[in-house]
C-alpha positions in Angstrom: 0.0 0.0 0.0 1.1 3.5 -1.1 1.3 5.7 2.3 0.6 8.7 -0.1 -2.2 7.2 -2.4 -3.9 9.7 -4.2 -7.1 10.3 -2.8 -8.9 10.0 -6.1 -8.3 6.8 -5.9 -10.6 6.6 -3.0 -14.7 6.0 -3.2 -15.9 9.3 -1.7 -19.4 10.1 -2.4 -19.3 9.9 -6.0 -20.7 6.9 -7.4 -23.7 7.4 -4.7 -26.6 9.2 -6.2 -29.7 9.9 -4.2 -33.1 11.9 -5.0 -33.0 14.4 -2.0 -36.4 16.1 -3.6 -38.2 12.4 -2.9 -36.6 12.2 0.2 -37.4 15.3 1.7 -41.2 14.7 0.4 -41.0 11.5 2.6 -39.3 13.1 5.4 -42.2 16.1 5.0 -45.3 13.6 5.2 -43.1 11.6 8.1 -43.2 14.5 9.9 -46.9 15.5 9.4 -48.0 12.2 10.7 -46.3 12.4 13.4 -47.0 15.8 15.0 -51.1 14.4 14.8 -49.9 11.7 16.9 -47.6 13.3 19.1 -48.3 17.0 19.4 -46.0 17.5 22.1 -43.5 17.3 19.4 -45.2 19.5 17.5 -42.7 22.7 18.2 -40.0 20.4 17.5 -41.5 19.3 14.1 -42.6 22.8 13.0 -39.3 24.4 13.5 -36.8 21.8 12.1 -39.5 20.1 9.1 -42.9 21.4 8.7 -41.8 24.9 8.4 -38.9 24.2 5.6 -39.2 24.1 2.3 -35.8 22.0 1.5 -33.6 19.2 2.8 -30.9 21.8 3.6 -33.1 24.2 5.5 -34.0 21.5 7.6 -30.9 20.0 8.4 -29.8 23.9 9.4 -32.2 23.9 11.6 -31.9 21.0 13.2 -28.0 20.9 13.7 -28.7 24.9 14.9 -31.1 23.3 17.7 -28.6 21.0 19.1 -25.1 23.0 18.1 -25.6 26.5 19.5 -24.0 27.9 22.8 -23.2 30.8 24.4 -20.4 31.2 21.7 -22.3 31.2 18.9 -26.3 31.3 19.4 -28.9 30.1 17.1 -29.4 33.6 15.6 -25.9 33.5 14.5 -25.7 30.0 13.4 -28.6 29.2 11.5 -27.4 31.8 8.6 -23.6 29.9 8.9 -24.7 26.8 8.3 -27.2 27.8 5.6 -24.5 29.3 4.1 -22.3 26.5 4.2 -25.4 23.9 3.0 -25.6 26.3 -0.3 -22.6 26.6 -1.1 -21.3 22.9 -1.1 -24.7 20.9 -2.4 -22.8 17.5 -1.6 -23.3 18.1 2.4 -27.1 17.8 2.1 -26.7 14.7 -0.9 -24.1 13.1 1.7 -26.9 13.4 4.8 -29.5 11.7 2.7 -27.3 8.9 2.4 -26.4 8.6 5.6 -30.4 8.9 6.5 -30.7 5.3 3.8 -27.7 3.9 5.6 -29.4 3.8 9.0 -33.1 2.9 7.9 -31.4 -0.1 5.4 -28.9 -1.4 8.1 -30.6 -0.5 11.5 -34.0 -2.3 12.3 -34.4 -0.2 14.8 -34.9 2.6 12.7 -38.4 2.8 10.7 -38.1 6.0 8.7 -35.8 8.6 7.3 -37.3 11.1 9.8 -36.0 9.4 13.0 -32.1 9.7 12.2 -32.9 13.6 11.6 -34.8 13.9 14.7 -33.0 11.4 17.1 -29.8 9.4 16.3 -26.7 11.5 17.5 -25.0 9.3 15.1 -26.4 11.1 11.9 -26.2 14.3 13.6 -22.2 13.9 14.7 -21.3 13.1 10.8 -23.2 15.8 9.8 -21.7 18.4 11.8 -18.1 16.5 10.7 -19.2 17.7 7.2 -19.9 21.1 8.1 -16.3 20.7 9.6 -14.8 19.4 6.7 -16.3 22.0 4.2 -14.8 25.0 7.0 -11.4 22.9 6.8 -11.5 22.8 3.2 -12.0 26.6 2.5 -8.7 27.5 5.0 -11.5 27.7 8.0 -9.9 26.1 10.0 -9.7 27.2 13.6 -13.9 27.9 12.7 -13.5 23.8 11.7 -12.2 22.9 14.8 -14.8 24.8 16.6 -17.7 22.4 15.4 -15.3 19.5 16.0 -15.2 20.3 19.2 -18.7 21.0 20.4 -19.7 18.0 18.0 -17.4 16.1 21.0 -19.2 18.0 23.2 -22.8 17.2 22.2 -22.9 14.1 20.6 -19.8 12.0 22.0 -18.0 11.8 18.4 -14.9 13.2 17.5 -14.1 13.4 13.8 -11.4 15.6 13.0 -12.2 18.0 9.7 -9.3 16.9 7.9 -10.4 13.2 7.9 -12.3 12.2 4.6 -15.4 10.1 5.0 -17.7 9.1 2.0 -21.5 8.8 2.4 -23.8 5.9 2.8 -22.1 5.6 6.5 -23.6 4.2 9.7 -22.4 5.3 13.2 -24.3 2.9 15.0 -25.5 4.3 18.5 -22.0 6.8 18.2 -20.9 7.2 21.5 -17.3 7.4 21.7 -16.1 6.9 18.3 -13.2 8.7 17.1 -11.7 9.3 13.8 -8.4 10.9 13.5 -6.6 13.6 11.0 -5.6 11.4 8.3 -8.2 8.8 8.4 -10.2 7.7 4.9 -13.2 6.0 5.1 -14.9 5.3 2.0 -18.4 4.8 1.0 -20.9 2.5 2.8 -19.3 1.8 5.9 -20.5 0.8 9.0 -19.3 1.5 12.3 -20.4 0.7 15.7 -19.6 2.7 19.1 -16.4 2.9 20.8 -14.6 2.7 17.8 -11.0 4.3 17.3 -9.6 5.3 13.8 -5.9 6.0 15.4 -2.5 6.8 15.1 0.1 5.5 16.8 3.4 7.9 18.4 4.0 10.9 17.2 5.0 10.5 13.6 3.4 13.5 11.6 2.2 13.2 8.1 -0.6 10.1 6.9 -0.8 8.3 10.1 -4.3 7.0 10.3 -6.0 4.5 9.2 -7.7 3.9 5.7 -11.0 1.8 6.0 -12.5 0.5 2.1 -16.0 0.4 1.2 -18.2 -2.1 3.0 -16.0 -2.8 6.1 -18.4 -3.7 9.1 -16.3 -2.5 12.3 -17.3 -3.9 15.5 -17.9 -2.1 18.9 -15.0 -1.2 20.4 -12.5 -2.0 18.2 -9.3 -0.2 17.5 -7.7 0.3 14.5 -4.1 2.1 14.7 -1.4 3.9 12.1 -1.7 3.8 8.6 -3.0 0.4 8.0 -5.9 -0.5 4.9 -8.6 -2.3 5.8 -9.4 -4.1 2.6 -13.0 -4.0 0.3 -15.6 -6.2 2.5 -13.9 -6.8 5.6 -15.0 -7.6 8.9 -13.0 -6.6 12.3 -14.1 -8.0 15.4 -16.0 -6.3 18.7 -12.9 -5.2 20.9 -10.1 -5.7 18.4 -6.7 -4.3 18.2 -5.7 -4.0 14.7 -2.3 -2.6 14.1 -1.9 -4.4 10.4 -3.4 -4.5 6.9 -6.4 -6.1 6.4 -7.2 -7.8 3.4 -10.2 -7.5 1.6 -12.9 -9.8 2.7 -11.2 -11.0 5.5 -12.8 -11.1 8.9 -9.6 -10.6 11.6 -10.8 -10.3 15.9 -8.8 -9.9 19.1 -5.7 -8.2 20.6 -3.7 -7.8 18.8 -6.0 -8.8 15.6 -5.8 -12.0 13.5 -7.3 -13.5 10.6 -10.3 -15.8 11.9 -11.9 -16.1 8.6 -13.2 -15.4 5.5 -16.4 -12.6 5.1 -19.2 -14.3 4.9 -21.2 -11.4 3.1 -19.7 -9.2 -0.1 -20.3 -6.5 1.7 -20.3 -7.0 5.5 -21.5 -3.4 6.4 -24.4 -4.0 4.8 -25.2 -7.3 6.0 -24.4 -5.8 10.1 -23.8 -9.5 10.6 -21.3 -9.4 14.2 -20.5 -13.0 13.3 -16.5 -14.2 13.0 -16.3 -16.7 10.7 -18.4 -18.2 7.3 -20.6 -20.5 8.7 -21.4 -19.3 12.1 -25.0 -18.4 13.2 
């Protein structure tokens, strides 16, 4: 593996193509349901949904509800982030796919409404991309700012810098952290507690870079500039500190090959088995 890959030659959002205008229709009609049934929510639905007309108005408002602070109010952060959602159209593509993610991979999950509303875990990789866009523009110190009340708020710690495709589940969130150089491609899936590290104090691409469809257990660890390969699966708790090949399923501390995937694409799956032929 080249240490200095060329990041075009990662999947990052651009073979993913989602119809945001359906979606947001859905998400619309979700949301009117639910304020007849629950109209304590009502102020809650009005403000962030029934009130919008677009997908990015609504994610504004929503990431404004749980984001502002004495530091920056809502009066002052609302027009930021529409800003940033008009200016960079991917952000808003990238959320809807994260939204499919969850309701595809999550059965606890029923609609595309309930990630916007409730799972930290959408709401933390938003923000990241918020983050990401600041970093990208020569923001930076304004980048590091949402990092860090996104740490604050929702338990996850993405750095802006880090490149993360779309289609991704962070499943329940809490405590994962992803670190400057880290890649993670398109349709991954990644439970809590999980670390995308470096290791000493080397500068430069130190972090890890994680292929499309890796399933990552809870927990698990993954440290310096290893490649985890197309398809794998790492194990609940691991320690991996070495290249993983593709479809290869690899557990403990420190990791090892226990198997073949059993799925093509284990992130998909969310299948926590080891090895082919386990149930």
């Amino acid at each position: 593996m080249d240490n200095n890959s060329n990041p075009n030659s990662f999947n990052l959002c651009h073979k993913k193509q989602v119809d945001l205008e359906k979606s947001w229709i859905s998400i619309k009609l979700q949301a009117t349901h639910l304020a007849k049934s629950e109209p304590q929510l009502l102020s809650l639905l009005s403000d962030v949904i029934l009130e919008r007309e677009c997908m990015n108005t609504a994610l504004a408002a929503r990431l404004a509800r749980k984001l502002s602070r004495e530091d920056m109010g809502r009066e002052e952060l609302m027009p930021l982030l529409l800003e940033i959602f008009t200016a960079d159209a991917q952000i808003a593509s990238s959320a809807t796919a994260d939204m499919q993610a969850i309701v595809e991979r999550d059965p606890a999950c029923q609609n595309l409404l309930e990630p916007m509303l409730f799972f930290k875990g959408f709401l933390a990789i938003t923000t990241y991309r918020i983050s990401h866009h600041l970093w990208k523009n020569n923001r930076k110190s304004l980048a590091l700012y949402f990092q860090s009340i996104s740490s604050e708020v929702f338990g996850v710690d993405i750095h802006p810098a880090a490149q993360v495709g779309c289609g991704i589940l962070l499943d329940h969130a809490t405590s994962i952290v992803m670190g400057e150089t880290a890649i993670v491609e398109d349709y991954v899936s990644i439970l809590h507690e999980v670390t995308l590290g470096g290791t000493g104090k080397q500068e430069g691409n130190r972090h890890p870079i994680i292929r499309s469809g890796v399933l990552i257990g809870a927990g698990a660890k993954i440290l310096g500039r290893v490649e985890i390969g197309r398809g794998a699966k790492i194990g609940a708790g691991s320690v991996v500190l070495d290249n993983v090949a593709p479809h290869t399923t690899v557990a403990g501390v420190p990791a090892v090959t226990v198997g073949e995937s059993s799925e093509e694409n284990p992130a998909l799956e969310m299948n926590q088995n080891l090895a082919c032929g386990q149930i």
